[in-house]
mmCIF file of the N, C-alpha and C atoms, coordinates in Angstrom:
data_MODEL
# 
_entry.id   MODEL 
# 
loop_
_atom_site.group_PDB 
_atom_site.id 
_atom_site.type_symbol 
_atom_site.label_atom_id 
_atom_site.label_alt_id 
_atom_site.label_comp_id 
_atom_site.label_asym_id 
_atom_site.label_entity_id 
_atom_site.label_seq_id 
_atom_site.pdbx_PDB_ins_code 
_atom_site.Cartn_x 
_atom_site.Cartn_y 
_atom_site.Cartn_z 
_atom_site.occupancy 
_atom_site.B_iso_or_equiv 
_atom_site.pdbx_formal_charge 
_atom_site.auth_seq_id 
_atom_site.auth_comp_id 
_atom_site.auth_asym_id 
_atom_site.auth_atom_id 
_atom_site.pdbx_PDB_model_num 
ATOM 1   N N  . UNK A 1 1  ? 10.116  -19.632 7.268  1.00 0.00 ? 1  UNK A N  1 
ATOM 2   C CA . UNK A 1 1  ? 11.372  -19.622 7.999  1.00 0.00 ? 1  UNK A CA 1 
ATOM 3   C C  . UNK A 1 1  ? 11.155  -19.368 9.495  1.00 0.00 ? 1  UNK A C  1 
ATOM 4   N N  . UNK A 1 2  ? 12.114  -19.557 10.311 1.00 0.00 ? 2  UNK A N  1 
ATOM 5   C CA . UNK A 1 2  ? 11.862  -19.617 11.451 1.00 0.00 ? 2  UNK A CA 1 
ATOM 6   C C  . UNK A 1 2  ? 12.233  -18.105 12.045 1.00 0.00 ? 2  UNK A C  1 
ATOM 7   N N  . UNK A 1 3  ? 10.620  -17.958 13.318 1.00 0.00 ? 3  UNK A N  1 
ATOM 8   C CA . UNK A 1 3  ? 10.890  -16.368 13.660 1.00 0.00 ? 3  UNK A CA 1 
ATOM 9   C C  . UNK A 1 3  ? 9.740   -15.765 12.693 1.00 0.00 ? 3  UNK A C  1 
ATOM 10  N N  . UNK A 1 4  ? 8.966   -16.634 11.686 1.00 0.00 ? 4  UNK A N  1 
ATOM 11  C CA . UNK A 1 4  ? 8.126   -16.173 10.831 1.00 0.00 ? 4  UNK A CA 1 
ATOM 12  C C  . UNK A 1 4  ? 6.370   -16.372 10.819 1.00 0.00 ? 4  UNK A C  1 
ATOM 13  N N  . UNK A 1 5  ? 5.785   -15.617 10.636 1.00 0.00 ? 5  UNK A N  1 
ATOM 14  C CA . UNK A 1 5  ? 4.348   -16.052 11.238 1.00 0.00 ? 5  UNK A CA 1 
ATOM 15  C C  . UNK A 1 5  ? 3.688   -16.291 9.504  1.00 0.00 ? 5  UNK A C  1 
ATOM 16  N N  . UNK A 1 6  ? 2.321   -16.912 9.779  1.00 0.00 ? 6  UNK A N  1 
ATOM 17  C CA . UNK A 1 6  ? 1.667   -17.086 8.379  1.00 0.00 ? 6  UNK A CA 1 
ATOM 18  C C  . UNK A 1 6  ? 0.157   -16.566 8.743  1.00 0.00 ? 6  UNK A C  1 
ATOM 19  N N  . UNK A 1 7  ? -0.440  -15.101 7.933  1.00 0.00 ? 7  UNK A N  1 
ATOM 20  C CA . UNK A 1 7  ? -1.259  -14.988 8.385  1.00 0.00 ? 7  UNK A CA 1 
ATOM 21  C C  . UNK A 1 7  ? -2.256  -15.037 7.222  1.00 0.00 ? 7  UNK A C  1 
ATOM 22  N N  . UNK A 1 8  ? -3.649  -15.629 7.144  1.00 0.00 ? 8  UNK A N  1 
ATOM 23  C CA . UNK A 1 8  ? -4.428  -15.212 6.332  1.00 0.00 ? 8  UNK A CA 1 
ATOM 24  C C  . UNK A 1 8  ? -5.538  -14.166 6.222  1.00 0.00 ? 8  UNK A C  1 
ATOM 25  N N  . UNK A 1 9  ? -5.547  -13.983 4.744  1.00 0.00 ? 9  UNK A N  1 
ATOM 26  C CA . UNK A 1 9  ? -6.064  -12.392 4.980  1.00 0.00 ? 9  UNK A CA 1 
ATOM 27  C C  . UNK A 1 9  ? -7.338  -12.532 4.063  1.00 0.00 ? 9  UNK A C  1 
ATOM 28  N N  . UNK A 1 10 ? -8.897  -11.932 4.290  1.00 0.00 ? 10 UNK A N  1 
ATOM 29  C CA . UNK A 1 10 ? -9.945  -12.472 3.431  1.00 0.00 ? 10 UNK A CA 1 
ATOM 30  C C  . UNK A 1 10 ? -9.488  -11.379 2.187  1.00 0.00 ? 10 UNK A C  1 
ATOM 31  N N  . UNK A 1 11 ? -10.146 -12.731 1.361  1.00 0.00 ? 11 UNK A N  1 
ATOM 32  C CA . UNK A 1 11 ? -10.033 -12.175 0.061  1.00 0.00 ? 11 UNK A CA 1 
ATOM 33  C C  . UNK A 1 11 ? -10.836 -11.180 -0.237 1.00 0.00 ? 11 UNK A C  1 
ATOM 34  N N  . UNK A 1 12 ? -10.327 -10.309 -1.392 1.00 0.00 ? 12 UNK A N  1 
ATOM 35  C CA . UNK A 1 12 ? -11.236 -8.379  -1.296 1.00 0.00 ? 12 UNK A CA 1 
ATOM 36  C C  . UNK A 1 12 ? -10.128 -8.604  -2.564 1.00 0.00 ? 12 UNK A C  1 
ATOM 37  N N  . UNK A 1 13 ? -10.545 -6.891  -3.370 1.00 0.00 ? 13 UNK A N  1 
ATOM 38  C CA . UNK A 1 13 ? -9.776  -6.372  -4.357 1.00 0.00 ? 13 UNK A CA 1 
ATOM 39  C C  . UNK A 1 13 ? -8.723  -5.370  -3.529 1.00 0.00 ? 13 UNK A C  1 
ATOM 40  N N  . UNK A 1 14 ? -7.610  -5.610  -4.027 1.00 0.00 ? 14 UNK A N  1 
ATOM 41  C CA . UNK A 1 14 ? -6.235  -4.777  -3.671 1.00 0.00 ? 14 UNK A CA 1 
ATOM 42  C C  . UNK A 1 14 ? -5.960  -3.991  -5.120 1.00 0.00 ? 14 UNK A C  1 
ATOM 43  N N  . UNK A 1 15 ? -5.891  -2.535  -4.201 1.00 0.00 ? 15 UNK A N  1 
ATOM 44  C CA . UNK A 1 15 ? -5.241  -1.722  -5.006 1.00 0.00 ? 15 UNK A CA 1 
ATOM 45  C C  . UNK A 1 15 ? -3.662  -1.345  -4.430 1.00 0.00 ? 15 UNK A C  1 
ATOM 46  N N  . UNK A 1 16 ? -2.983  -1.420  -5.856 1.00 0.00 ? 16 UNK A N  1 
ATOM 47  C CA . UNK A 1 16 ? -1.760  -1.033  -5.499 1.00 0.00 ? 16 UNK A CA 1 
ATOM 48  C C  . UNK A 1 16 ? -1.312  -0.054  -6.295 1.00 0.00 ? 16 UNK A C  1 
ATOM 49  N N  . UNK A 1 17 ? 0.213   0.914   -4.991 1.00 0.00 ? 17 UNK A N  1 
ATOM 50  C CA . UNK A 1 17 ? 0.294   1.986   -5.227 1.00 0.00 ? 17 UNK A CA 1 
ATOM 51  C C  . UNK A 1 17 ? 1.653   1.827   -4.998 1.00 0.00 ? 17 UNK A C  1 
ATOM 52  N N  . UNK A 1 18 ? 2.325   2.209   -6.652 1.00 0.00 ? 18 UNK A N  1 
ATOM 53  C CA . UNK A 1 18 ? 3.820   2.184   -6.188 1.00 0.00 ? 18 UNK A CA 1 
ATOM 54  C C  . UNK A 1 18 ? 4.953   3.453   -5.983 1.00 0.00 ? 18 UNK A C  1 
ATOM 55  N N  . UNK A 1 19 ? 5.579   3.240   -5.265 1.00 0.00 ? 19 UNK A N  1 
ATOM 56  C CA . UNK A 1 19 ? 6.795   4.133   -4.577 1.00 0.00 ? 19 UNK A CA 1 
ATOM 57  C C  . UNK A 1 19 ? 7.488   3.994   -5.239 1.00 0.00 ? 19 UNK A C  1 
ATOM 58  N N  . UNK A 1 20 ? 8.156   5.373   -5.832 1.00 0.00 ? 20 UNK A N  1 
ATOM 59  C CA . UNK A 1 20 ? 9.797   5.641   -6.383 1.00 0.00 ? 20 UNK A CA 1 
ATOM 60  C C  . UNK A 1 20 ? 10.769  6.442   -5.668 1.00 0.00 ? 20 UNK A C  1 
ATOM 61  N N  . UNK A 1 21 ? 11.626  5.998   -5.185 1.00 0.00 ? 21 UNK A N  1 
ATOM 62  C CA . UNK A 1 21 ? 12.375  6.646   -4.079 1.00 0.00 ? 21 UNK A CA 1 
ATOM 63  C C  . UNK A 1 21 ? 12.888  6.419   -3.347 1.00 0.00 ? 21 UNK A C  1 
ATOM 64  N N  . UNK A 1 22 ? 13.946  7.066   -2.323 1.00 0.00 ? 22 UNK A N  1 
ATOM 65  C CA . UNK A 1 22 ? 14.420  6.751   -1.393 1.00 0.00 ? 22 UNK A CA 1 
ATOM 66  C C  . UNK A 1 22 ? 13.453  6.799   0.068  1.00 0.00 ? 22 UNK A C  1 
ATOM 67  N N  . UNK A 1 23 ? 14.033  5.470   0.654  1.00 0.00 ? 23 UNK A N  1 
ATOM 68  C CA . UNK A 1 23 ? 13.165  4.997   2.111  1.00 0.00 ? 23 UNK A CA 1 
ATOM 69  C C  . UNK A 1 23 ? 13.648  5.765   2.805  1.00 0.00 ? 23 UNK A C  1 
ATOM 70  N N  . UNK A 1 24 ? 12.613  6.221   3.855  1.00 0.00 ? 24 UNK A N  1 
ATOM 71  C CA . UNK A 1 24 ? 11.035  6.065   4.129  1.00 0.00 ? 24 UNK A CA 1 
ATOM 72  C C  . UNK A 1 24 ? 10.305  7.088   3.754  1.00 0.00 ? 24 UNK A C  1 
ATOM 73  N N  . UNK A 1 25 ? 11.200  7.924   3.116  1.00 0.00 ? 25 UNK A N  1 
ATOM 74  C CA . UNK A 1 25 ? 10.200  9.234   2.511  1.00 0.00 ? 25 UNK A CA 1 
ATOM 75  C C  . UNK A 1 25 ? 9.850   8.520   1.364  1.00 0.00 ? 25 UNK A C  1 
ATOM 76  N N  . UNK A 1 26 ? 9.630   8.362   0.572  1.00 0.00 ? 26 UNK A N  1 
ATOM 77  C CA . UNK A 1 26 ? 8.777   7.802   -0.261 1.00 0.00 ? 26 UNK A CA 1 
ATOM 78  C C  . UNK A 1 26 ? 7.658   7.133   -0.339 1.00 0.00 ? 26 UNK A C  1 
ATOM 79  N N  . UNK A 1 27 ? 7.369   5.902   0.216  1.00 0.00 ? 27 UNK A N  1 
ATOM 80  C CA . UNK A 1 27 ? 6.864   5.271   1.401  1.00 0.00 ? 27 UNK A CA 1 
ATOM 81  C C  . UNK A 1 27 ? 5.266   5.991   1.840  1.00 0.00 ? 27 UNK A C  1 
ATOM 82  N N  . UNK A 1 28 ? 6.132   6.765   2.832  1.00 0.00 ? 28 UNK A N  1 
ATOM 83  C CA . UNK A 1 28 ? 5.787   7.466   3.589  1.00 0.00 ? 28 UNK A CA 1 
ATOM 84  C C  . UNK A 1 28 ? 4.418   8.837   2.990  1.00 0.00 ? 28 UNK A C  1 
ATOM 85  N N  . UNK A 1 29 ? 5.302   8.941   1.688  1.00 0.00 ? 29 UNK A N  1 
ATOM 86  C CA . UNK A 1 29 ? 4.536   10.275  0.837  1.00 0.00 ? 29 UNK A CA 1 
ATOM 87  C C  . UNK A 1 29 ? 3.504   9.996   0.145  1.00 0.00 ? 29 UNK A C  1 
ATOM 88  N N  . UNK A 1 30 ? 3.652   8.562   -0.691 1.00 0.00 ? 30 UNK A N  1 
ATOM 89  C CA . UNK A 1 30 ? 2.665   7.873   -1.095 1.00 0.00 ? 30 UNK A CA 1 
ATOM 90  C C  . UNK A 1 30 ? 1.626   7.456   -0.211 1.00 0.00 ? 30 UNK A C  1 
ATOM 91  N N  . UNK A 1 31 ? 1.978   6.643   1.260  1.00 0.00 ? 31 UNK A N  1 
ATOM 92  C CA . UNK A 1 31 ? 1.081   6.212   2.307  1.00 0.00 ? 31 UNK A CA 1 
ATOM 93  C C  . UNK A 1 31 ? 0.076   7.752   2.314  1.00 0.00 ? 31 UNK A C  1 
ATOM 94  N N  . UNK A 1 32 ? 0.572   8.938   2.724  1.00 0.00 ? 32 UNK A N  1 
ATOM 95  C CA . UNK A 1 32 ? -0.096  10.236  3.143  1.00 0.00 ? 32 UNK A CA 1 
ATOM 96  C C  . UNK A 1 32 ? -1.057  10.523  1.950  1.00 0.00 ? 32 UNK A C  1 
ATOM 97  N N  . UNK A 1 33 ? -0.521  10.333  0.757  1.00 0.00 ? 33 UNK A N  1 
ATOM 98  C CA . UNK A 1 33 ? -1.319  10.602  -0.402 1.00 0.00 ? 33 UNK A CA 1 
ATOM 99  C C  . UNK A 1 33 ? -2.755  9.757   -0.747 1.00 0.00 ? 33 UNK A C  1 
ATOM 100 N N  . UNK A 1 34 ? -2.158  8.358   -0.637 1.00 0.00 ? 34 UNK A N  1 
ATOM 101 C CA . UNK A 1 34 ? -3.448  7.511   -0.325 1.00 0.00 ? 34 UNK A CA 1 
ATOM 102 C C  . UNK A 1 34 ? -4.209  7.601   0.446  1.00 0.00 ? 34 UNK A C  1 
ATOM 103 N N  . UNK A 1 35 ? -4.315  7.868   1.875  1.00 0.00 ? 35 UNK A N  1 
ATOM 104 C CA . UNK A 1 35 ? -5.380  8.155   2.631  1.00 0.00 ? 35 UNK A CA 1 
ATOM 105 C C  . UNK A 1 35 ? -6.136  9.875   3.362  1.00 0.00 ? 35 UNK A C  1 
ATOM 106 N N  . UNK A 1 36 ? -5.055  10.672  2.621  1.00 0.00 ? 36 UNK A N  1 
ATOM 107 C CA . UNK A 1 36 ? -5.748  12.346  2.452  1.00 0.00 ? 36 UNK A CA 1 
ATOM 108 C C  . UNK A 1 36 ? -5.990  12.457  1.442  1.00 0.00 ? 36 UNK A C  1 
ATOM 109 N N  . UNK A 1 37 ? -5.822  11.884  0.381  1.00 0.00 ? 37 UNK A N  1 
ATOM 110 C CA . UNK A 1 37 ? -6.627  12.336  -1.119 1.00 0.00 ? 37 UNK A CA 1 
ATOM 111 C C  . UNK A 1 37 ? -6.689  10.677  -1.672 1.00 0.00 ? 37 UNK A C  1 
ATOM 112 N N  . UNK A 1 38 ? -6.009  10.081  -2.295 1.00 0.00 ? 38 UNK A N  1 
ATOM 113 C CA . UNK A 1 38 ? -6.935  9.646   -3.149 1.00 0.00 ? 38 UNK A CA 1 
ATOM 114 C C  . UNK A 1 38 ? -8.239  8.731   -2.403 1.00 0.00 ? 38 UNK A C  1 
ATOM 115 N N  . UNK A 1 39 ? -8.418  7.937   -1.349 1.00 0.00 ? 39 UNK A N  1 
ATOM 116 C CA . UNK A 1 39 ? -9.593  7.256   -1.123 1.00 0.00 ? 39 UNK A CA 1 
ATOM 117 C C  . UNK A 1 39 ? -10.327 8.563   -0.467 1.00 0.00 ? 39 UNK A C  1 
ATOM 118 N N  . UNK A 1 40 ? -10.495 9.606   0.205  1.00 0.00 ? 40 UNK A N  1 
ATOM 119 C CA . UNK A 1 40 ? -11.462 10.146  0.451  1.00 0.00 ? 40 UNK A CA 1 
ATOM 120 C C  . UNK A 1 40 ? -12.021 11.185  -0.467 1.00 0.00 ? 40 UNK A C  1 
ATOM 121 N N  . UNK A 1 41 ? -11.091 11.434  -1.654 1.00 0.00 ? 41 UNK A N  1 
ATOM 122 C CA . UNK A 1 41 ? -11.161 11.819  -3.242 1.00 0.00 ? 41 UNK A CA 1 
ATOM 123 C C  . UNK A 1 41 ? -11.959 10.850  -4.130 1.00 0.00 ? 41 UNK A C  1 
ATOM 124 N N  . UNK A 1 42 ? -11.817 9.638   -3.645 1.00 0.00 ? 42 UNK A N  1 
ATOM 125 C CA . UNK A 1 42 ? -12.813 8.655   -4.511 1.00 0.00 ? 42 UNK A CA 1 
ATOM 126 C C  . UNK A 1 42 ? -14.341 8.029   -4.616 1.00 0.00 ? 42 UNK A C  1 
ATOM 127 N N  . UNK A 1 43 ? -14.798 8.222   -5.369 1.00 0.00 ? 43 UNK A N  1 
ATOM 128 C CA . UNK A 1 43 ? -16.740 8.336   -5.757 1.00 0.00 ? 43 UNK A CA 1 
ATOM 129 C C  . UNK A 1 43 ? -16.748 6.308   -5.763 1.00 0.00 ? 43 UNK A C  1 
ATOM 130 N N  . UNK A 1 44 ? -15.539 5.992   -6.220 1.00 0.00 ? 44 UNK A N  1 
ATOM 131 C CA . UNK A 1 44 ? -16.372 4.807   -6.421 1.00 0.00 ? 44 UNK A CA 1 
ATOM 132 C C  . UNK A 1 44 ? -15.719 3.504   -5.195 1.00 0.00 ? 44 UNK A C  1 
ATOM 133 N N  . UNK A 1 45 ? -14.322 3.860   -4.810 1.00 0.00 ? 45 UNK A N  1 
ATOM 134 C CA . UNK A 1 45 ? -13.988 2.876   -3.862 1.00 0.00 ? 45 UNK A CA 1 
ATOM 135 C C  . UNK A 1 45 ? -13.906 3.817   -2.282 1.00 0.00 ? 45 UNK A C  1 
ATOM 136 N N  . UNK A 1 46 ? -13.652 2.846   -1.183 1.00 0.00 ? 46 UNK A N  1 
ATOM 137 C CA . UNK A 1 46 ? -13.464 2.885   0.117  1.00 0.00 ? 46 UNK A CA 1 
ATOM 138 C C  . UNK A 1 46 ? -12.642 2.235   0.478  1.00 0.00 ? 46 UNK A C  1 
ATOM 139 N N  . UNK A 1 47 ? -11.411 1.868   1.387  1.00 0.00 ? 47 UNK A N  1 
ATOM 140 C CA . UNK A 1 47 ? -10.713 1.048   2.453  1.00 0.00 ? 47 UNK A CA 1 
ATOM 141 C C  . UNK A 1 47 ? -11.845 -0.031  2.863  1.00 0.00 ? 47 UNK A C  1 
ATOM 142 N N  . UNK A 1 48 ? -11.810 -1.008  2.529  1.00 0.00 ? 48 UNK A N  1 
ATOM 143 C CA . UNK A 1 48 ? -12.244 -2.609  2.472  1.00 0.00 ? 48 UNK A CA 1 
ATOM 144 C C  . UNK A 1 48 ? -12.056 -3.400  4.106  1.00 0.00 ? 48 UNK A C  1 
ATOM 145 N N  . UNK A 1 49 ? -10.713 -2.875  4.835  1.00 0.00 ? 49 UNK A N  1 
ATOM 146 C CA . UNK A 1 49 ? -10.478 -3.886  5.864  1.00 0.00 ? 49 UNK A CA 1 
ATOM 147 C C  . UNK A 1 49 ? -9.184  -3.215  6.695  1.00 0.00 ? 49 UNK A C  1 
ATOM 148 N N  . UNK A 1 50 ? -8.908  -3.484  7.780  1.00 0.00 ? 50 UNK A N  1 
ATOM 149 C CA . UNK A 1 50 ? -8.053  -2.814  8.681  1.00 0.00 ? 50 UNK A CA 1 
ATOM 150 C C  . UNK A 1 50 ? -6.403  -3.200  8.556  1.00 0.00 ? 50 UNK A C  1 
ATOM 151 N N  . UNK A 1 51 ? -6.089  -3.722  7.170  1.00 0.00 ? 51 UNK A N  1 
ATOM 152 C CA . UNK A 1 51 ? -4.746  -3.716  7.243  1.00 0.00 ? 51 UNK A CA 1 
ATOM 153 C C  . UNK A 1 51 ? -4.464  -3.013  5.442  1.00 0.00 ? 51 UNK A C  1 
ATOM 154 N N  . UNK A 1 52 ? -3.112  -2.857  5.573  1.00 0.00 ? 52 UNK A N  1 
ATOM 155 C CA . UNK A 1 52 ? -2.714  -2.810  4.003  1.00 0.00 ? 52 UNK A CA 1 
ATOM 156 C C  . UNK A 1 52 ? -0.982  -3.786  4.217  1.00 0.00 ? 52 UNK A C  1 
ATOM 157 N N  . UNK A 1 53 ? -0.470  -3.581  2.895  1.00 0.00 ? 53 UNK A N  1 
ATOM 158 C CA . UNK A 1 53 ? 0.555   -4.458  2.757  1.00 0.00 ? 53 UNK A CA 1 
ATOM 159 C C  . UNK A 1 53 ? 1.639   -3.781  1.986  1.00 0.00 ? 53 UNK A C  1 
ATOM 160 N N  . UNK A 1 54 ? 3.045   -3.617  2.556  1.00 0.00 ? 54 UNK A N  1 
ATOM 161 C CA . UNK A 1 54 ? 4.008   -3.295  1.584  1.00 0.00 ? 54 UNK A CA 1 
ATOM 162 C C  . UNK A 1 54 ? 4.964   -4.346  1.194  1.00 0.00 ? 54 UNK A C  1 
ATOM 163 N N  . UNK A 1 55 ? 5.181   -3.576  0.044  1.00 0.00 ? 55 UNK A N  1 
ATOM 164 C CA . UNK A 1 55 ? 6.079   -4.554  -0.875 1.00 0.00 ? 55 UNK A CA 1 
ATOM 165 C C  . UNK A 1 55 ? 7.692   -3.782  -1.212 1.00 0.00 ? 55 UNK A C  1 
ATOM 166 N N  . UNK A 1 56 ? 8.301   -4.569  -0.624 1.00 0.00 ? 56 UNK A N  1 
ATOM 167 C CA . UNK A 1 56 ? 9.499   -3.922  -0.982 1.00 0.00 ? 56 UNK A CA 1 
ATOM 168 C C  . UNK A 1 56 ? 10.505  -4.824  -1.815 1.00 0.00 ? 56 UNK A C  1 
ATOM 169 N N  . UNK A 1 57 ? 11.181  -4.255  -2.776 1.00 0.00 ? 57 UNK A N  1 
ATOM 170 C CA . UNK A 1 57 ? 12.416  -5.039  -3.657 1.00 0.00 ? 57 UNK A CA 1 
ATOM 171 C C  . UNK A 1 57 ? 13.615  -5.236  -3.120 1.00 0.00 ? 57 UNK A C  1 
ATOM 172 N N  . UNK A 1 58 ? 14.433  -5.938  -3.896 1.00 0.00 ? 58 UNK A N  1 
ATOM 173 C CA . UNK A 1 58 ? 15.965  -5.567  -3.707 1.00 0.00 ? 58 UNK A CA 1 
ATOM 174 C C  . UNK A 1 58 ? 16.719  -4.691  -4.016 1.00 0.00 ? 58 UNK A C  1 
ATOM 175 N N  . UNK A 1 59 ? 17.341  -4.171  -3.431 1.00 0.00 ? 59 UNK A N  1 
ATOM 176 C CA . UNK A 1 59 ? 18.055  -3.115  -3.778 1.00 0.00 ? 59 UNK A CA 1 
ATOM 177 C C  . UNK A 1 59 ? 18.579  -2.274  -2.686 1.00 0.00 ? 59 UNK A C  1 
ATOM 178 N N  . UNK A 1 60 ? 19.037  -0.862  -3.278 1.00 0.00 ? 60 UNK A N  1 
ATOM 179 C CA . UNK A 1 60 ? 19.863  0.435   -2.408 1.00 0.00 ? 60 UNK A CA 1 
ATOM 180 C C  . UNK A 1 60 ? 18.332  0.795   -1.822 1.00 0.00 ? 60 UNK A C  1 
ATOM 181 N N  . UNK A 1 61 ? 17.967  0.753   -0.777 1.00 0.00 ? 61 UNK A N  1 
ATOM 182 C CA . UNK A 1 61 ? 16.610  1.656   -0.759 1.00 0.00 ? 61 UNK A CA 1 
ATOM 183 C C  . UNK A 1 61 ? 16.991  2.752   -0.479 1.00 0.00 ? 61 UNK A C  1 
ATOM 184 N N  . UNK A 1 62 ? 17.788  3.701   -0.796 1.00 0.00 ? 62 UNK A N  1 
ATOM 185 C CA . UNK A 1 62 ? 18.737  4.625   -0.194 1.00 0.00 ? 62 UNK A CA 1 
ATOM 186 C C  . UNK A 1 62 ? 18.221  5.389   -1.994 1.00 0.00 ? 62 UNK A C  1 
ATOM 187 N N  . UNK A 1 63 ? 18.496  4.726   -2.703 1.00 0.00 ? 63 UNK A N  1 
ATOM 188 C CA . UNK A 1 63 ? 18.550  5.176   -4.169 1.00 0.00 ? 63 UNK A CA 1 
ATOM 189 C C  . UNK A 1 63 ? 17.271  5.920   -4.563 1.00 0.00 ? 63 UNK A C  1 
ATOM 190 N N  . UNK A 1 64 ? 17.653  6.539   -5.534 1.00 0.00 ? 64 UNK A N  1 
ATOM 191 C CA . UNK A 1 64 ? 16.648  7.349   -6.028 1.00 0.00 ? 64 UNK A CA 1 
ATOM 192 C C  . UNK A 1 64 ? 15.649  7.099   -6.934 1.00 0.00 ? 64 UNK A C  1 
ATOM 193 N N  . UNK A 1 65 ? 15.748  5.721   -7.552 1.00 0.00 ? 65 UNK A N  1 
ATOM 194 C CA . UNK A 1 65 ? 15.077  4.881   -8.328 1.00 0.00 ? 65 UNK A CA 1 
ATOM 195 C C  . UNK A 1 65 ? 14.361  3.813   -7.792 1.00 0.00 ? 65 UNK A C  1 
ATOM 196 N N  . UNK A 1 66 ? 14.720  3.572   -6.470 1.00 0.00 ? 66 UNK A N  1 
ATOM 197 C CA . UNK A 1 66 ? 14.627  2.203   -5.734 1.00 0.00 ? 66 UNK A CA 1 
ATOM 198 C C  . UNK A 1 66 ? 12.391  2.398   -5.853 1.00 0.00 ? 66 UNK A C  1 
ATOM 199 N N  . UNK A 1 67 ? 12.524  0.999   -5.945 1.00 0.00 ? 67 UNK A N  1 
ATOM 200 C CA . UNK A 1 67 ? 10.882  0.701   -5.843 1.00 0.00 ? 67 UNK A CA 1 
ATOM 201 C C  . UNK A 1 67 ? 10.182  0.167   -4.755 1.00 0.00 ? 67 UNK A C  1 
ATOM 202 N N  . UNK A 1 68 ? 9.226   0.516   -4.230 1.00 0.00 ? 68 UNK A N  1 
ATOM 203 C CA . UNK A 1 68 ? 8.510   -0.621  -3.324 1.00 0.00 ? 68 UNK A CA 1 
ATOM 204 C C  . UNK A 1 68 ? 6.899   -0.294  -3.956 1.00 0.00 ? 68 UNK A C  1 
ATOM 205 N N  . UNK A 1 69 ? 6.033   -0.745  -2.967 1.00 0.00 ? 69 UNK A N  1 
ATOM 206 C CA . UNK A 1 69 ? 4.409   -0.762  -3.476 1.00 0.00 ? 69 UNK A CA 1 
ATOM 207 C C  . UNK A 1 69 ? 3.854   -0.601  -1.863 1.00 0.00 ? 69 UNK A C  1 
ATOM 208 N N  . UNK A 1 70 ? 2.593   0.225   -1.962 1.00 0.00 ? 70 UNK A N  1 
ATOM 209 C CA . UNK A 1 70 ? 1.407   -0.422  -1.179 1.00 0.00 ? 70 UNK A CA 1 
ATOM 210 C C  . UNK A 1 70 ? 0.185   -0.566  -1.520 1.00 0.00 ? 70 UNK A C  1 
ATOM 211 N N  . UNK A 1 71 ? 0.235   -2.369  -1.195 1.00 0.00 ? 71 UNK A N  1 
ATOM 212 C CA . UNK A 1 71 ? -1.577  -2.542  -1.777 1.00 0.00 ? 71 UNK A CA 1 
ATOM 213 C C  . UNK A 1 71 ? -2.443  -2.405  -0.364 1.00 0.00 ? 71 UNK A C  1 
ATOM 214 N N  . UNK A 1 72 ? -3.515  -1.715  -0.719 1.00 0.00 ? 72 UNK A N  1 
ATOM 215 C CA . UNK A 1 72 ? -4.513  -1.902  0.295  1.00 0.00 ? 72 UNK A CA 1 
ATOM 216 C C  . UNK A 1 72 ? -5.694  -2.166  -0.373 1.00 0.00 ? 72 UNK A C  1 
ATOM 217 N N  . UNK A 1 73 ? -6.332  -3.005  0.953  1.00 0.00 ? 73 UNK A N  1 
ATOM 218 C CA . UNK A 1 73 ? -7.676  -3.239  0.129  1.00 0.00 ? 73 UNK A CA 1 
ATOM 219 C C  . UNK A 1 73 ? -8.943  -2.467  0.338  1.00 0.00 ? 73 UNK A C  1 
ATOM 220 N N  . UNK A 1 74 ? -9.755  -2.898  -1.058 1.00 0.00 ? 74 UNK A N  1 
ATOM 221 C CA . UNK A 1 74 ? -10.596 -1.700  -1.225 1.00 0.00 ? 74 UNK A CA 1 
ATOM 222 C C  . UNK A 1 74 ? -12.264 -2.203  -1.762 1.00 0.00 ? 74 UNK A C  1 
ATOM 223 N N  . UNK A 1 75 ? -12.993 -2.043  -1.561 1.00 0.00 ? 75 UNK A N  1 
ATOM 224 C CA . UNK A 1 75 ? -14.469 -2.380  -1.403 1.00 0.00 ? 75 UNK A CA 1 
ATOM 225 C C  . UNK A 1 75 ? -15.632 -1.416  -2.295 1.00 0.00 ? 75 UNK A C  1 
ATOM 226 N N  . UNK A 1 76 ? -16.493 -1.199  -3.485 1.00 0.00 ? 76 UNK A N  1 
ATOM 227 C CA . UNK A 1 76 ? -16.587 -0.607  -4.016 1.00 0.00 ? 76 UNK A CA 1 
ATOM 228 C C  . UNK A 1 76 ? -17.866 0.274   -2.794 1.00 0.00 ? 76 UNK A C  1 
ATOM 229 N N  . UNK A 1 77 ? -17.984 1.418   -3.099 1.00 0.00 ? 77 UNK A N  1 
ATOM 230 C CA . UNK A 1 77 ? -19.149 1.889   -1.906 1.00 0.00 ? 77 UNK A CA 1 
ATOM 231 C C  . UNK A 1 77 ? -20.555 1.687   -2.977 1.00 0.00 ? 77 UNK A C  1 
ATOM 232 N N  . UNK A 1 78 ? -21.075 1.508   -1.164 1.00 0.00 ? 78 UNK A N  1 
ATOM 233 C CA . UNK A 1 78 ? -22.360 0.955   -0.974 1.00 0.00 ? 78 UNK A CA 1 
ATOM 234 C C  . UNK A 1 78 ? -23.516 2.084   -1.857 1.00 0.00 ? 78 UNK A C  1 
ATOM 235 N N  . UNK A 1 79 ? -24.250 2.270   -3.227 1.00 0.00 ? 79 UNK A N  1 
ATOM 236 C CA . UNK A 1 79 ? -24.773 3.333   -3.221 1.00 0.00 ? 79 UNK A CA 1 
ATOM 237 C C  . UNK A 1 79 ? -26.226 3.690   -2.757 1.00 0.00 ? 79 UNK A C  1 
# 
C-alpha cells in the first residue's frame, strides 16, 4: 500500500514471544524480560541480528486479553 516500504530480512531462526495484555505495558514487559533474562539466561541461543519484529492483532489493545508477539532472531552460540 502506499506510504509502505518492503524490506528484506536474511533468513535465521525466529523465536517468538507472546504478549497478553494491555498496550504498551505488556509489550513492553515481555520486550524487558527477553533481553535481561531470558537470552542472557540462555546456554544455548544468542540475538542473531540487529532487528526484532512485532506482531500485533485486532482488537481492544486496551483489553486485558488482547494479544500481540515478539519474534526476534536468534543464532545458536558458537561453542
Amino acid at each position: 500500500p502506499e506510504g509502505m516500504m518492503q524490506a528484506l530480512l536474511p533468513g535465521c531462526t525466529i523465536a517468538k514471544f507472546r504478549c497478553t495484555g494491555p498496550m504498551p505495558g505488556s509489550l513492553q514487559a515481555v520486550n524487558s524480560r527477553i533481553f535481561n533474562e531470558w537470552l542472557p539466561g540462555n546456554s544455548r541461543y544468542e540475538f542473531a541480528s540487529g532487528f526484532n519484529v512485532e506482531m500485533y492483532t485486532m482488537g481492544d489493545i486496551h483489553s486485558y486479553d488482547y494479544s500481540s508477539e515478539i519474534w526476534i532472531p536468534i543464532r545458536e552460540k558458537k561453542k
